[in-house]
VEXSE-330187 format. One record per atom (N, C-alpha, C): z, y, x; residue in three letters. Coordinates in steps of 0.05 Angstrom, whole numbers. Example, Ala and Ser with C-alpha at 12.3 -4.5 7.8 and 13.67 -1.06 7.14 Angstrom:
REM residues 2
c3,c2,c1,residu
156,-114,264,ALA
156,-90,246,ALA
156,-66,264,ALA
142,-45,257,SER
143,-21,273,SER
157,1,258,SER
***
This chain:
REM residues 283
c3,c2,c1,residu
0,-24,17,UNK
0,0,0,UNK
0,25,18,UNK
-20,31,23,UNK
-28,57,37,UNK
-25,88,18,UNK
-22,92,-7,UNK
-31,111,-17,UNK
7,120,-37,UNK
23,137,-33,UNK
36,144,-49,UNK
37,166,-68,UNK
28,185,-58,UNK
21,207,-73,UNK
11,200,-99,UNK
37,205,-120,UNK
22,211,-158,UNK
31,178,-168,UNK
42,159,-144,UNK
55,143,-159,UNK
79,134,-163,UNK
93,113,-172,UNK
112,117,-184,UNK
134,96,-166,UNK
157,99,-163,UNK
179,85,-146,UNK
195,75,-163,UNK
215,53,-165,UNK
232,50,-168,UNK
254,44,-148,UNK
283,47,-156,UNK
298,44,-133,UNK
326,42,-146,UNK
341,7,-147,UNK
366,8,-143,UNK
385,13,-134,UNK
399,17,-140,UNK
427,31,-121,UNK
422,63,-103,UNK
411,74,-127,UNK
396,101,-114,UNK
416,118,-110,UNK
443,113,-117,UNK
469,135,-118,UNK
477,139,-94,UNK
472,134,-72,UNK
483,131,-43,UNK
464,121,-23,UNK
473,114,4,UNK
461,102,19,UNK
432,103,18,UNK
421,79,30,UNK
392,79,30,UNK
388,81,7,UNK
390,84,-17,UNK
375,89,-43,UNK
366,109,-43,UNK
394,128,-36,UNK
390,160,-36,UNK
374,167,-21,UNK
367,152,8,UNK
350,163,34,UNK
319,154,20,UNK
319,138,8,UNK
293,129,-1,UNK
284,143,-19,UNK
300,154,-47,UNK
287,172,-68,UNK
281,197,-46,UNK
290,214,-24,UNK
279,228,-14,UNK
258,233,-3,UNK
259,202,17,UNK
228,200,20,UNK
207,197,10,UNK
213,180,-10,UNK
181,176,-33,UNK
183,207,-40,UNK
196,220,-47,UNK
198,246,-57,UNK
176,262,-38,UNK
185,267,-16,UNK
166,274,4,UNK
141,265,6,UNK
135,240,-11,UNK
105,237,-6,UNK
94,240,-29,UNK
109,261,-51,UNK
89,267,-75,UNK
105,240,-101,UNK
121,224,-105,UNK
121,205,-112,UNK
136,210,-145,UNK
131,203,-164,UNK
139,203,-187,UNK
161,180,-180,UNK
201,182,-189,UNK
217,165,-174,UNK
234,163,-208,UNK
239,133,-210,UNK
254,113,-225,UNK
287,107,-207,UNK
301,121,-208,UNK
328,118,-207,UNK
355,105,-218,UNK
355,75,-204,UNK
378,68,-217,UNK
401,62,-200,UNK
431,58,-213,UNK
451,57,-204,UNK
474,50,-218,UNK
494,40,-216,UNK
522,32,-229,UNK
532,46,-251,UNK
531,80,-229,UNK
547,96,-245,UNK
520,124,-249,UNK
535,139,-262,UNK
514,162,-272,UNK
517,188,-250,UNK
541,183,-236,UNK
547,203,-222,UNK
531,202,-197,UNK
527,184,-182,UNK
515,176,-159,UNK
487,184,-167,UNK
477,175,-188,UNK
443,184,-195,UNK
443,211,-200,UNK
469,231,-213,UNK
459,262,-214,UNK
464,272,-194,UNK
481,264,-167,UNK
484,279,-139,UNK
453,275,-124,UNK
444,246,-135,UNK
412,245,-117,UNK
391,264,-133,UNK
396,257,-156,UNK
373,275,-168,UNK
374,305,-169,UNK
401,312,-163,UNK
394,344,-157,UNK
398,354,-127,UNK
390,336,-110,UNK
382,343,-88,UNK
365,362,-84,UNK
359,380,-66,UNK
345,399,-57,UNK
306,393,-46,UNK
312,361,-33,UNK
291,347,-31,UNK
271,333,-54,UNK
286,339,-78,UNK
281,322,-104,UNK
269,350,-119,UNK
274,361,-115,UNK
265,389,-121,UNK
233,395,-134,UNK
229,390,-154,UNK
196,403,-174,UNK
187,358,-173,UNK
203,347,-163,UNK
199,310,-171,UNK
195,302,-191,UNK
187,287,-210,UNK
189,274,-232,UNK
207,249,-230,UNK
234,255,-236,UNK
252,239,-238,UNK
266,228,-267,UNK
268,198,-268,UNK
284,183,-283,UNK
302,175,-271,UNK
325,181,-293,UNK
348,168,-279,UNK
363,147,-296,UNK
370,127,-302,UNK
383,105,-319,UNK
406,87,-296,UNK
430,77,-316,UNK
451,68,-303,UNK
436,33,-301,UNK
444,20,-285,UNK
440,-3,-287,UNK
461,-17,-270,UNK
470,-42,-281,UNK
480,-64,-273,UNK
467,-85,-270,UNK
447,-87,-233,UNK
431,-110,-226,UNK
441,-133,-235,UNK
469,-138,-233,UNK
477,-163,-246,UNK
460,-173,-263,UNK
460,-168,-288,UNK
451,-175,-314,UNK
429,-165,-316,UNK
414,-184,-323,UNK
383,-188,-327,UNK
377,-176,-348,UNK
388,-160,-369,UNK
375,-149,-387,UNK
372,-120,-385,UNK
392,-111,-358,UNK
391,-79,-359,UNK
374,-82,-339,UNK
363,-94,-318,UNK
337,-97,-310,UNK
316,-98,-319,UNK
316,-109,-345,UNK
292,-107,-356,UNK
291,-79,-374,UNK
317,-72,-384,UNK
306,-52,-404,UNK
302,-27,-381,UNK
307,-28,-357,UNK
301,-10,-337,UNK
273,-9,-323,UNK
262,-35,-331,UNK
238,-32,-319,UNK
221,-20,-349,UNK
229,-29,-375,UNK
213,-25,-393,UNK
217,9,-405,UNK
232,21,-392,UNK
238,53,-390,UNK
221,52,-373,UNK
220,44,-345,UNK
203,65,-319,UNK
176,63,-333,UNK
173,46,-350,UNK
141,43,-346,UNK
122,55,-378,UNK
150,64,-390,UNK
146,73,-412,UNK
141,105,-414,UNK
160,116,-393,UNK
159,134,-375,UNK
139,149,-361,UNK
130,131,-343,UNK
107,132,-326,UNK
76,116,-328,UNK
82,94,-343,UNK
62,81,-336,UNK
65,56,-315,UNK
36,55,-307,UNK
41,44,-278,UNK
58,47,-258,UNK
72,26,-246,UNK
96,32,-226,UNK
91,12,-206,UNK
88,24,-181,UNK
82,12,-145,UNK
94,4,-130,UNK
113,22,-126,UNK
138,8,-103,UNK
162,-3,-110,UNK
172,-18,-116,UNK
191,-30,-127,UNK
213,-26,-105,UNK
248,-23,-98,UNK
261,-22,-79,UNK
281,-30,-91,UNK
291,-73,-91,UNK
313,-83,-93,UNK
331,-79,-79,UNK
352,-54,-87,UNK
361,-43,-64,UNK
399,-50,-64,UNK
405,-49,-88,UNK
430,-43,-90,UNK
448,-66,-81,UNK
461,-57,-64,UNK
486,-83,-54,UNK
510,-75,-47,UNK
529,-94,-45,UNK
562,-100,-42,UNK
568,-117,-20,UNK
596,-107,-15,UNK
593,-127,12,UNK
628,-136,12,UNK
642,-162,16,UNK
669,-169,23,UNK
669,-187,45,UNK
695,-180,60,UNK
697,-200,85,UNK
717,-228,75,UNK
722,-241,98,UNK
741,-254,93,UNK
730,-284,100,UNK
749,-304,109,UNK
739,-327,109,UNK
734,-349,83,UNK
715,-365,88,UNK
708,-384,63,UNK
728,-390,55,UNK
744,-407,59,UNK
768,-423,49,UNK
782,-408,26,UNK
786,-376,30,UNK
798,-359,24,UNK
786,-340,3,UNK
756,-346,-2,UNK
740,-332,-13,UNK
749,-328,-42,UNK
752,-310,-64,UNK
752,-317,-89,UNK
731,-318,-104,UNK
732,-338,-131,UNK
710,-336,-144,UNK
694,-304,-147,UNK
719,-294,-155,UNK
706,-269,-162,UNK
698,-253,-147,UNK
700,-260,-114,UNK
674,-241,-104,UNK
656,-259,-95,UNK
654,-294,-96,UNK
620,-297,-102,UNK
613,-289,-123,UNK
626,-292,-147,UNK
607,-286,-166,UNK
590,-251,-166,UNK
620,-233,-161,UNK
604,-208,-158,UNK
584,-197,-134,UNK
580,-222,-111,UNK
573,-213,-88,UNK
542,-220,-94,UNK
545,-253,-98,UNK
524,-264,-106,UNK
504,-243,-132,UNK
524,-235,-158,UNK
513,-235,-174,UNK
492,-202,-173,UNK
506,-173,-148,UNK
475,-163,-144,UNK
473,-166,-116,UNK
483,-174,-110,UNK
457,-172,-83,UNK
432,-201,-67,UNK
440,-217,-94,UNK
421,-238,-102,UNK
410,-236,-115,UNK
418,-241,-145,UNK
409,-235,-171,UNK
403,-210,-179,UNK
411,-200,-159,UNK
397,-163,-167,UNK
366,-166,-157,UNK
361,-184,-136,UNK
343,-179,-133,UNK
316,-203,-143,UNK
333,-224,-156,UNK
321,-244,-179,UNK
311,-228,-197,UNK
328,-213,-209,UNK
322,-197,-226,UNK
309,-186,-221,UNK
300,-160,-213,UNK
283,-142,-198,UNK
252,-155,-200,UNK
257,-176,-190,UNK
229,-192,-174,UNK
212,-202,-204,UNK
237,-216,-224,UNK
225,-223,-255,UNK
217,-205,-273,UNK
232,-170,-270,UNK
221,-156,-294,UNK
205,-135,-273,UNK
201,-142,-257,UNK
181,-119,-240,UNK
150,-129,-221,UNK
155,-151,-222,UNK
132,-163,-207,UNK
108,-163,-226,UNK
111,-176,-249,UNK
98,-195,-268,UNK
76,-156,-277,UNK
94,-138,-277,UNK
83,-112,-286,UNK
64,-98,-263,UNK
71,-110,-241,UNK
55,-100,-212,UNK
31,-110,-219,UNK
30,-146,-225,UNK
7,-160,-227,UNK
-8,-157,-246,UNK
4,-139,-273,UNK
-13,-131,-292,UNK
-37,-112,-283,UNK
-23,-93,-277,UNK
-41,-69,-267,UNK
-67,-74,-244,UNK
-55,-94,-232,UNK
-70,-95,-212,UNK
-74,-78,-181,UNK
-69,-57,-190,UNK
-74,-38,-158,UNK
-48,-40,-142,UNK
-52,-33,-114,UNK
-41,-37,-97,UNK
-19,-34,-100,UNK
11,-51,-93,UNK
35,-43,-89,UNK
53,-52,-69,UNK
78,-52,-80,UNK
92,-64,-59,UNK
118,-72,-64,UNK
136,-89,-59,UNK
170,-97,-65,UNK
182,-95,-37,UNK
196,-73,-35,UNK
221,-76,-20,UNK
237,-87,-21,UNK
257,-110,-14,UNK
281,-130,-13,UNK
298,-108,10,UNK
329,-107,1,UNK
339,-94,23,UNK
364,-118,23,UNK
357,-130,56,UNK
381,-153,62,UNK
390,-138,73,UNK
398,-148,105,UNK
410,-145,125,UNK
406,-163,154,UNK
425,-150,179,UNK
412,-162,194,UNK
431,-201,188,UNK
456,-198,176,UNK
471,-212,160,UNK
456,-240,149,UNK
429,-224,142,UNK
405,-248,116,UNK
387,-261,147,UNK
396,-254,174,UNK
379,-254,204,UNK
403,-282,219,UNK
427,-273,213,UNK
450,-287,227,UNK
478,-300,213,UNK
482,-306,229,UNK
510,-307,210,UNK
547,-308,225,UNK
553,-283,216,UNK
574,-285,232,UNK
598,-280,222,UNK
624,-293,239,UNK
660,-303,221,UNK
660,-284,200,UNK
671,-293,191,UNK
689,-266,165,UNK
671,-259,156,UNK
643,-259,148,UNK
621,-246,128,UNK
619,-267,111,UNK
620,-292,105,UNK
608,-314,101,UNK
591,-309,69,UNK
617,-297,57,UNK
598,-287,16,UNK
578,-272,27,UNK
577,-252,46,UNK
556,-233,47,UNK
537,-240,58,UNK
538,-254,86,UNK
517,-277,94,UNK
508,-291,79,UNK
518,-305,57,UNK
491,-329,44,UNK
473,-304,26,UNK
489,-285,17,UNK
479,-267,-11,UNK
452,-260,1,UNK
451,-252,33,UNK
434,-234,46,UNK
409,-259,56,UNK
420,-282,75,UNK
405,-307,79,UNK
386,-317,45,UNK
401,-309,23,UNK
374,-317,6,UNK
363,-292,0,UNK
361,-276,5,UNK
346,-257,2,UNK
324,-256,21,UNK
332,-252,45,UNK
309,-267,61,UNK
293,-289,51,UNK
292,-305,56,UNK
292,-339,39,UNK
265,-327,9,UNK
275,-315,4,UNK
264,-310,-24,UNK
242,-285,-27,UNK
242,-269,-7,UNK
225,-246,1,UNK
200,-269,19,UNK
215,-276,34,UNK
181,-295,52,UNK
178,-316,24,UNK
185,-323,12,UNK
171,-346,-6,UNK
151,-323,-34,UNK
168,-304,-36,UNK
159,-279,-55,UNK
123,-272,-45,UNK
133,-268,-15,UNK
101,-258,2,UNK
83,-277,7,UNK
94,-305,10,UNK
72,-333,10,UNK
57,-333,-23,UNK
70,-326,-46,UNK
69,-339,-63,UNK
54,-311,-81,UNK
50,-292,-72,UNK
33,-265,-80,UNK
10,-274,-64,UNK
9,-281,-34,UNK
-15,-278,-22,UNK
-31,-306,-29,UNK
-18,-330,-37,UNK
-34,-354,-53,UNK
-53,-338,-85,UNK
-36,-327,-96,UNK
-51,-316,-124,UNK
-78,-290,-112,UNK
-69,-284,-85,UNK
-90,-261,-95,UNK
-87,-234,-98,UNK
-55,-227,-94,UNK
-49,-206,-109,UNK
-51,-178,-95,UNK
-46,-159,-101,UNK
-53,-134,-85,UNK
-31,-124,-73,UNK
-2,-138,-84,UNK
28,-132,-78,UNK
33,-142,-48,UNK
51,-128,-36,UNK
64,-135,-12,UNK
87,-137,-12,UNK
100,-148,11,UNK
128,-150,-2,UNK
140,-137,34,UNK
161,-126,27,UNK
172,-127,58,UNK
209,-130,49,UNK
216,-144,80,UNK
248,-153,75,UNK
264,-130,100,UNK
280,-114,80,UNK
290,-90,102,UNK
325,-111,110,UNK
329,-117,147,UNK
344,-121,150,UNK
366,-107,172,UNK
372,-83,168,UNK
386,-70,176,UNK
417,-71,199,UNK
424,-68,214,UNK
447,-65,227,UNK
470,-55,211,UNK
493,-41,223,UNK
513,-24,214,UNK
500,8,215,UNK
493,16,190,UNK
484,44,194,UNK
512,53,170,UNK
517,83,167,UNK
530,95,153,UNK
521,94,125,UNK
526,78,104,UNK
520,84,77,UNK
529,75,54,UNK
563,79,70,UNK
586,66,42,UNK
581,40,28,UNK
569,25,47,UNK
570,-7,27,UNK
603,-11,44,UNK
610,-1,71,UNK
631,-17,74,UNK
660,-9,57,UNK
659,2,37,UNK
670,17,22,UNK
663,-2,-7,UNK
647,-18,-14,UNK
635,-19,-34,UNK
664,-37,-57,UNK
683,-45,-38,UNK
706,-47,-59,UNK
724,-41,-83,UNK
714,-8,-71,UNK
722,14,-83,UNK
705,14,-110,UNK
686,0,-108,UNK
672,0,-141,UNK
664,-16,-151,UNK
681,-43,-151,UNK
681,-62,-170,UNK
687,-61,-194,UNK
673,-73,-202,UNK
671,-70,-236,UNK
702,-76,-247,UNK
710,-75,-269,UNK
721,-91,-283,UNK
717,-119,-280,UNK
736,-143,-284,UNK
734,-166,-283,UNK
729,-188,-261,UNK
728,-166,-236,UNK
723,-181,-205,UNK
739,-170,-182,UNK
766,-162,-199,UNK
790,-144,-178,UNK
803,-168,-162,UNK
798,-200,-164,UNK
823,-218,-153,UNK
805,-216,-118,UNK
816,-209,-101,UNK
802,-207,-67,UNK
814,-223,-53,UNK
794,-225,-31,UNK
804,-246,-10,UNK
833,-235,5,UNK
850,-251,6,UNK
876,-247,16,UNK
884,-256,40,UNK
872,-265,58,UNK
870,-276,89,UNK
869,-247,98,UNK
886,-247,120,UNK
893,-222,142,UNK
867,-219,156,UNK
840,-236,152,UNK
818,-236,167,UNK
804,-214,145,UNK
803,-208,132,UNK
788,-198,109,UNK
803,-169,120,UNK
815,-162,117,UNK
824,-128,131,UNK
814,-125,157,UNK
815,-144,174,UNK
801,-148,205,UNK
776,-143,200,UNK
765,-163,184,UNK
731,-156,183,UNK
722,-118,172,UNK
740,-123,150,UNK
730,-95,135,UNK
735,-70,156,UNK
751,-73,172,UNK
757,-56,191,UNK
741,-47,232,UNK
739,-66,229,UNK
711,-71,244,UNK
687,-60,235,UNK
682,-66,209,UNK
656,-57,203,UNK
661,-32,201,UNK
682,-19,190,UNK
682,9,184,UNK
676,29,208,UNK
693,17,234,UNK
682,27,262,UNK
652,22,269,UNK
647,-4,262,UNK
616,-9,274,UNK
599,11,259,UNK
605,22,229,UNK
588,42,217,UNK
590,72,222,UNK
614,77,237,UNK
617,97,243,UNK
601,107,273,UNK
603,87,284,UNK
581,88,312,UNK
558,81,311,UNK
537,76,293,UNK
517,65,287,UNK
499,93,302,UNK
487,84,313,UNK
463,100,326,UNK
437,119,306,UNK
430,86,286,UNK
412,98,272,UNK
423,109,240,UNK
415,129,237,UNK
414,139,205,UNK
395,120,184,UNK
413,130,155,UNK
397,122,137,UNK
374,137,130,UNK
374,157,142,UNK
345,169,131,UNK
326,159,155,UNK
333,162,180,UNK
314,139,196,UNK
299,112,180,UNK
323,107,175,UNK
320,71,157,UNK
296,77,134,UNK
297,94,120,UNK
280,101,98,UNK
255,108,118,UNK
245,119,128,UNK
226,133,146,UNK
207,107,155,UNK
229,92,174,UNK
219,61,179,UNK
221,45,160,UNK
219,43,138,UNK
217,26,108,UNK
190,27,103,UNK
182,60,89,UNK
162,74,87,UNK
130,71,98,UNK
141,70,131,UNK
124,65,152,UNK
113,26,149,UNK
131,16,148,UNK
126,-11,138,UNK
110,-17,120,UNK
116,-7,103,UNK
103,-13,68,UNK
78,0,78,UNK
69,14,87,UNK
45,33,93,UNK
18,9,109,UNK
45,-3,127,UNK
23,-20,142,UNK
30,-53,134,UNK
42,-56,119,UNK
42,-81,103,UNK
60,-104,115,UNK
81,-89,127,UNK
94,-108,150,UNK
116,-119,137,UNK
122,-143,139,UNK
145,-159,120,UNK
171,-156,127,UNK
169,-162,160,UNK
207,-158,172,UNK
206,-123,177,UNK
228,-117,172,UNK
234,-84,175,UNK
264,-96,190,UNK
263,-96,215,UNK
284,-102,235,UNK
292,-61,245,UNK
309,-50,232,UNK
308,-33,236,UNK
330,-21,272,UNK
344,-50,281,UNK
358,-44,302,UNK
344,-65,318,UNK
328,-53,345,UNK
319,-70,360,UNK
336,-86,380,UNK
366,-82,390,UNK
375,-103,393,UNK
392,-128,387,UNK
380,-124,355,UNK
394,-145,347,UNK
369,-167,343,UNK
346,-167,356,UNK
322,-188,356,UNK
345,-205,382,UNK
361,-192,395,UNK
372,-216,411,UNK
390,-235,393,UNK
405,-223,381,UNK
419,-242,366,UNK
404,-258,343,UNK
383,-256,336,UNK
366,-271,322,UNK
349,-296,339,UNK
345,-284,362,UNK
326,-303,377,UNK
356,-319,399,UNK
375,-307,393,UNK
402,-337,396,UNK
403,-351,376,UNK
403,-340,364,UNK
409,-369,333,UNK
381,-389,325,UNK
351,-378,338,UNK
330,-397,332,UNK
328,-412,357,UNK
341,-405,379,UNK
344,-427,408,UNK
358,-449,398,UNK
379,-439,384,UNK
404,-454,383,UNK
395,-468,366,UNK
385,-473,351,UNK
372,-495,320,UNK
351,-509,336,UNK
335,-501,356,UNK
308,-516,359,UNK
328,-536,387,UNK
348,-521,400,UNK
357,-537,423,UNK
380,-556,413,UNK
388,-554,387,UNK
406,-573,374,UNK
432,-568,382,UNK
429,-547,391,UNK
466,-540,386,UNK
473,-526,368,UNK
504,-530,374,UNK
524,-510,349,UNK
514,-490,345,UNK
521,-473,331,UNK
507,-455,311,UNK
525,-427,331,UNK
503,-400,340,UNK
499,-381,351,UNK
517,-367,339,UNK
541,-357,362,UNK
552,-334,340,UNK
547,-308,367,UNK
527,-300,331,UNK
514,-269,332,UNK
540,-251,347,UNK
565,-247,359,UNK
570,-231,367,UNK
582,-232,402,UNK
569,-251,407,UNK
570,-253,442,UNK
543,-252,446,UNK
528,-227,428,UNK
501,-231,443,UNK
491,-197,453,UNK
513,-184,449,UNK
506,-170,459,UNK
497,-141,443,UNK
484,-145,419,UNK
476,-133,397,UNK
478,-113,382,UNK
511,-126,381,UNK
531,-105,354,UNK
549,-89,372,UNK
***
């Protein structure tokens, strides 16, 4: 998808972080932008941005969870606009802590958007790409997490590992039909953009947390590793953008974490124990 100017975006979890960096940039390229998010507040701080400024913006709350405010969100954008191009499964959550220790209720809420947000996404947004026919594209936003796998992430690692998983089967399975869609999988480092915070906004009905002293260790770690993160999220949007432009699937936005990725594919092909991503140097 080479062409944005005059068409239309969508973008989960547009209230913050990369959502927010992303409605700016499509913004910047002329882009008519579909805005969704949890809460209503996060979508009117983006939409009255300064960069959003003379945009054609929709804004609607959504809970990727549930598959029906996905759909009635895609059947607004498009009721809205019309035709819609860039799709951006974006919105995610993140808890530490070890397996043993895990509670249901943050697989269920971990799994349920930052998997099924993007199940979803993929069922009421694809099928409308393929109608139209002209060029588009699906953003998946994993992590470098959905690349490795390391202690104390383990809910957030599988959530991100099928997302990956499901973006390359997404792009095999568009390029068998024919289709004009691309797909790319954004897997990111520690950049600043309040997912390590994302506790703070659990729903109703998924307050029981992991209670292992490792789960404060992890969350606290990451909060430093995001605070020193080199690259910005509006970088990250810029290099998203640039991707989708030239049709590129992996969006590895920190180059040295290809070391810690190309430890963990030695380590599977040489038959040993399984690579931990943080003696490599990377993070």
């Amino acid at each position: 998808m080479k062409t944005f100017q005059g068409r239309t975006a969508v973008i989960t979890g547009a209230g913050s972080g990369f959502g927010r960096e992303f409605a700016k940039a499509c913004a910047a390229e002329g882009m008519k932008l579909v805005l969704a998010d949890l809460r209503q507040e996060g979508l009117d701080a983006t939409a009255a941005l300064p960069e959003l400024a003379g945009c054609e913006v929709l804004t609607q709350t959504c809970d990727v969870a549930k598959p029906e405010q996905v759909e009635a969100l895609a059947a607004a954008a498009e009721a809205r606009f019309g035709k819609l191009h860039l799709i951006f499964n974006n919105a995610g959550v993140a808890v530490s802590g070890p397996l043993w220790t895990a509670t249901l209720d943050e697989w269920n809420w971990t799994l349920g958007v930052n998997l099924m947000g993007v199940v979803h996404g993929v069922r009421s947004f694809v099928p409308r790409l393929l109608a139209h026919g002209e060029d588009a594209h699906v953003v998946n936003t994993a992590s470098i997490a959905g690349m490795v796998s390391g202690a104390g992430q383990g809910v957030y690692c599988v959530s991100k590992h099928a997302v990956v998983a499901l973006s390359e089967v997404l792009h095999h399975e568009l390029r068998m039909v024919g289709a004009k869609v691309g797909v790319s999988v954004l897997c990111p480092a520690f950049v600043p953009t309040g997912i390590a915070e994302s506790n703070r906004q659990r729903p109703d009905g998924y307050g029981e947390r992991n209670a292992h002293p490792m789960s404060q260790m992890i969350e606290d770690m990451a909060r430093k590793a995001v605070a020193k993160g080199r690259i910005s999220a509006t970088e990250i949007a810029a290099m998203t953008l640039q991707a989708v432009r030239e049709d590129r699937f992996y969006v590895l936005s920190h180059e040295k974490t290809k070391t810690a990725i190309e430890g963990r594919m030695r380590h599977i092909l040489d038959g040993l124990p399984p690579h931990d991503p943080m003696t490599s140097g990377a993070f």
